[in-house]
N, C-alpha and C positions, 0 to 999 in steps of 0.2 A: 385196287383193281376193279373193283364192283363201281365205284364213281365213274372210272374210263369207260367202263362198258357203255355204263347208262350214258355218258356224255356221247360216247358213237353212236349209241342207238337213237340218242333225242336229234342227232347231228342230221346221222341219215332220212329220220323221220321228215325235219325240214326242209334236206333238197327234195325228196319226194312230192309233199306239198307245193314246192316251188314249183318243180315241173308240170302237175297238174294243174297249177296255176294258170300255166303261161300258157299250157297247151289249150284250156277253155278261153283263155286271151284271144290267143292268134287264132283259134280255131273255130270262135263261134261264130265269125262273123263269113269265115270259110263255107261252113256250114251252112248259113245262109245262101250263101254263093250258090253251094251245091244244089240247093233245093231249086233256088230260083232256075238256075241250068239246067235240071231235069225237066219244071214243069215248061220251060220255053222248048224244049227237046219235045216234050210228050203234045205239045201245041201248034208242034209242027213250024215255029220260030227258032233264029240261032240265039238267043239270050247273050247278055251278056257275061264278060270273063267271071268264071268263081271267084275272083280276087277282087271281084268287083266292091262290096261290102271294106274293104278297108280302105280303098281307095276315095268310098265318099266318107267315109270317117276321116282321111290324113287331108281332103278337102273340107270338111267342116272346121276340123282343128283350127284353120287358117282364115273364119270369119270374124266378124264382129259378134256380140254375148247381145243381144237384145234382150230388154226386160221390160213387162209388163209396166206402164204408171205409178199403180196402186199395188202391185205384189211385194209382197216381203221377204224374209228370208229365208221361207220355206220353198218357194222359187227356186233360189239357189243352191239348197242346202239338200234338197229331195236326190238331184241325180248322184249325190255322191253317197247317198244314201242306199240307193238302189244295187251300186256297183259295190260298196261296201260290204253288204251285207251278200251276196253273192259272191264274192272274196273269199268270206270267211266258210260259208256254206262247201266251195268248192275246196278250201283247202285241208279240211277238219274230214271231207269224204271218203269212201273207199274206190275212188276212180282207179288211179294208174297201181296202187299199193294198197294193200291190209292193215298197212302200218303205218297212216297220216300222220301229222301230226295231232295231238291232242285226240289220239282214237278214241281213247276214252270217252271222250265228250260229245262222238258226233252220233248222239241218239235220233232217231227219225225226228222226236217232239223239238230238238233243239232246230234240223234243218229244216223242219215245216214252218217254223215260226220264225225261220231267219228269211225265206221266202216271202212271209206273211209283212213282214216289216219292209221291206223290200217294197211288194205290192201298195201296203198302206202311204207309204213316203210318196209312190209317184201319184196319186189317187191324193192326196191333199193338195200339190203342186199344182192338181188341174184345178180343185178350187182356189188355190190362194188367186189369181188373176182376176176370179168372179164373173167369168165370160158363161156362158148361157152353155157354147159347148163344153167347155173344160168343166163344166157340171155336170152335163149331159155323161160326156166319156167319163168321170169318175163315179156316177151313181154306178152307171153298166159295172163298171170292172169290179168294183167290191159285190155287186149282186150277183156276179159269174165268180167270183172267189169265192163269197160264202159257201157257193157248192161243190167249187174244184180242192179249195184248203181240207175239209173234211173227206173226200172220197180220197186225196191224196194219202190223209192219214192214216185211214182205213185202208187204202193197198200196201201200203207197207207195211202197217200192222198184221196184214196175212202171213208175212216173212216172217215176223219177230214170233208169233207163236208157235207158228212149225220148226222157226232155229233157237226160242227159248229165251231171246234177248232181245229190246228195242235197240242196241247199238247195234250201227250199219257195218262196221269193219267184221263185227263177231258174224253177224248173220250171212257176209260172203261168205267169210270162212267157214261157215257152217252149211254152204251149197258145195263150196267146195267138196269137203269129205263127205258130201252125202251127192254126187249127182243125177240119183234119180229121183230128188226133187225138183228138179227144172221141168218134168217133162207131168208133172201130179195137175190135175185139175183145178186144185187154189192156185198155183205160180199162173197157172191159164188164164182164169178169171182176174185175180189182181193185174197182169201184165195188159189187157185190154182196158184195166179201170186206169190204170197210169198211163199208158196212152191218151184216153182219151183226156185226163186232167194236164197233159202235157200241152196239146191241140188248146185246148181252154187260157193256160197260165199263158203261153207264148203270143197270145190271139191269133191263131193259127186255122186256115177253115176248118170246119163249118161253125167255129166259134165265133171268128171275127176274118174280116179280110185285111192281112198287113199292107197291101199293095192299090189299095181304094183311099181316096179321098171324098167319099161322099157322106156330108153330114148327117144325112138319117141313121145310118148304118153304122157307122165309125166307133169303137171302143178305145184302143190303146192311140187311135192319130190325134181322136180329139182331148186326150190327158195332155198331151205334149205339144198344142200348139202354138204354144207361148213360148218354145225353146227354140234358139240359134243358135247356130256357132257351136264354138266350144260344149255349152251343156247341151246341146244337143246331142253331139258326138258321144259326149258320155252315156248320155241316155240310152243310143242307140246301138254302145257299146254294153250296158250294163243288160239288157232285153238280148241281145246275141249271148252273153254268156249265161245267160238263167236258160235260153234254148240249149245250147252246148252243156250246159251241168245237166240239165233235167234228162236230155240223149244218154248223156254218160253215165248218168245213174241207172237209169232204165237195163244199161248196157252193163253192168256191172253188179247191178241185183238180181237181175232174171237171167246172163248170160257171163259169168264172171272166169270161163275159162281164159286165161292170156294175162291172169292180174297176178302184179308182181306178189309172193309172201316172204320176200327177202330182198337184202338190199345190196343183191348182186347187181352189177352195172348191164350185163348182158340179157338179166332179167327184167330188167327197168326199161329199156330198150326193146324186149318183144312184148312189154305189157303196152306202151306207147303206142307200137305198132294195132295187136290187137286191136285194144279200145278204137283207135281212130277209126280204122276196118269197121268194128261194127255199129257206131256213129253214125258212118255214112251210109252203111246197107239200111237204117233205120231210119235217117233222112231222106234217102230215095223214097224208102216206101210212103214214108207220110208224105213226101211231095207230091209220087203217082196219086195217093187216094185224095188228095188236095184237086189232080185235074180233072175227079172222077165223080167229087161232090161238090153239090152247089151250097153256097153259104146258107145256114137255117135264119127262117125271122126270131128276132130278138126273142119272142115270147114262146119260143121250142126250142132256147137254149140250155133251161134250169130242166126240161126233161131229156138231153143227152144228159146233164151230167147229174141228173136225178140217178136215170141207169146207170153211171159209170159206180156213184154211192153204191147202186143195190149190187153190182156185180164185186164192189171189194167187200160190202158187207154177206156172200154171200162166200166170197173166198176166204173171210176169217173163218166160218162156219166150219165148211167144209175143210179145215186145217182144223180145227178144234175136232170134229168126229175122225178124221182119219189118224189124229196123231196117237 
């Protein structure tokens, strides 16, 4: 009797994951969509359709794979590298449920570093080509990581001490029955330092412009200018859903009313609902403050996220005196 159970529970745990799979699938490139729509709204342009973003993904799918001369097989091996490891990041979370699969396992330390991996694969990929820019954009992105991976840490780690646990399924569950933690000072400060490490990891302004092609300026265009086609797409896919997970998490740590804690069908389907809902109220907003700030020069990037550091090191604190 006890085997059946746990085989239903590990069963249900699976679709769940799936679902949240699919929905940072399809959804983060929506996502995209949406921003880009807002900020052509708020620009006083009609932008293009939100669904725009899959449409040049289901058109890259259908080029030719160009490859550098001299690159190897880190070239080809980085983008699946990127989407892998944010696979497994989104499926192990407590997005749409409390009850992922492998809860157990999805500690902050495990999905910052699945991130980090992520990060390092396409950041080798610019140098396997040995091109001046694919340097250029990989020096930047790991110099703008070493400061965003750490304050990331550190905003989550404000959660884990106030709910008693580094794993993320416990620490919803632990806003849950406490919700006037959402509204405390540290949730304040941390939710501002993950923002802004969101802005940073995505190259999002006033980190980086994803919508510029200009060599001086350029971070995440000039990692991936060796890619066509096919790995392109991947690429461009695996960068959508690290935006759509990092949204979803934000959305789910600091605002987790709507998340399913059972794996009733009718609950699965209003936590679905939820999340998306608040995704997108959190994509508008970054996209308004996107038309409202200008990109910073390179060398006032490591003090926004110097500050973003001080304000999650500053929300552990104040979680450790108040608790």
């Amino acid at each position: 009797m006890t085997a059946t159970m746990t085989t239903t529970g590990l069963g249900a745990s699976i679709v769940m994951s799936v679902v949240q799979l699919v929905m940072i699938v399809l959804g983060g490139p929506i996502v995209l969509g949406v921003m880009a729509k807002v900020r052509a709204r708020a620009e006083g342009r009609i932008g293009a359709p939100v669904h725009q973003p899959l449409r040049d993904l289901r058109k890259l799918l259908t080029k030719e794979p160009i490859h550098a001369e001299h690159s190897s097989a880190v070239l080809a091996i980085a983008p699946f590298v990127l989407v892998g490891t944010a696979a497994v990041a989104i499926a192990v979370s407590p997005l749409v449920t409390t009850a992922p699969v492998l809860a157990h396992s999805a500690d902050l330390f495990v999905v910052v570093f699945l991130l980090l991996m992520g990060s390092v694969a396409l950041a080798l990929a610019g140098l396997d080509a040995g091109t001046a820019f694919g340097g250029m954009g990989s020096s930047r992105a790991m110099t703008i990581g070493a400061l965003a991976e750490p304050a990331l840490l550190v905003a989550i780690l404000a959660l884990s001490v106030q709910a008693g646990t580094s794993n993320l399924p416990k620490i919803v569950a632990a806003t849950l029955a406490h919700p006037s933690w959402a509204a405390g000072p540290e949730r304040l400060l941390a939710f501002v330092a993950f923002l802004i490490v969101v802005l940073a990891e995505t190259g999002r302004i006033p980190v980086d412009n994803p919508s510029t092609h200009l060599e001086l300026t350029m971070v995440h265009e000039a990692m991936v200018l060796e890619y066509a086609g096919p790995e392109l797409a991947i690429v461009t896919l695996g960068e959508a859903m690290r935006l759509g997970f990092l949204l979803s998490l934000a959305a789910s740590l600091f605002l987790p009313w709507g998340i399913a804690t059972s794996t009733n069908p009718l609950n699965l389907l209003i936590a679905v609902v939820a999340l998306s809902a608040k995704v997108v109220v959190i994509a508008v907003g970054v996209a308004l403050l996107e038309v409202r700030t200008a990109k910073l020069r390179l060398f006032r990037v490591p003090e926004l996220l110097t500050g973003g550091f001080v304000l999650a090191v500053l929300s552990v604190v104040t979680g450790l005196v108040t608790r």
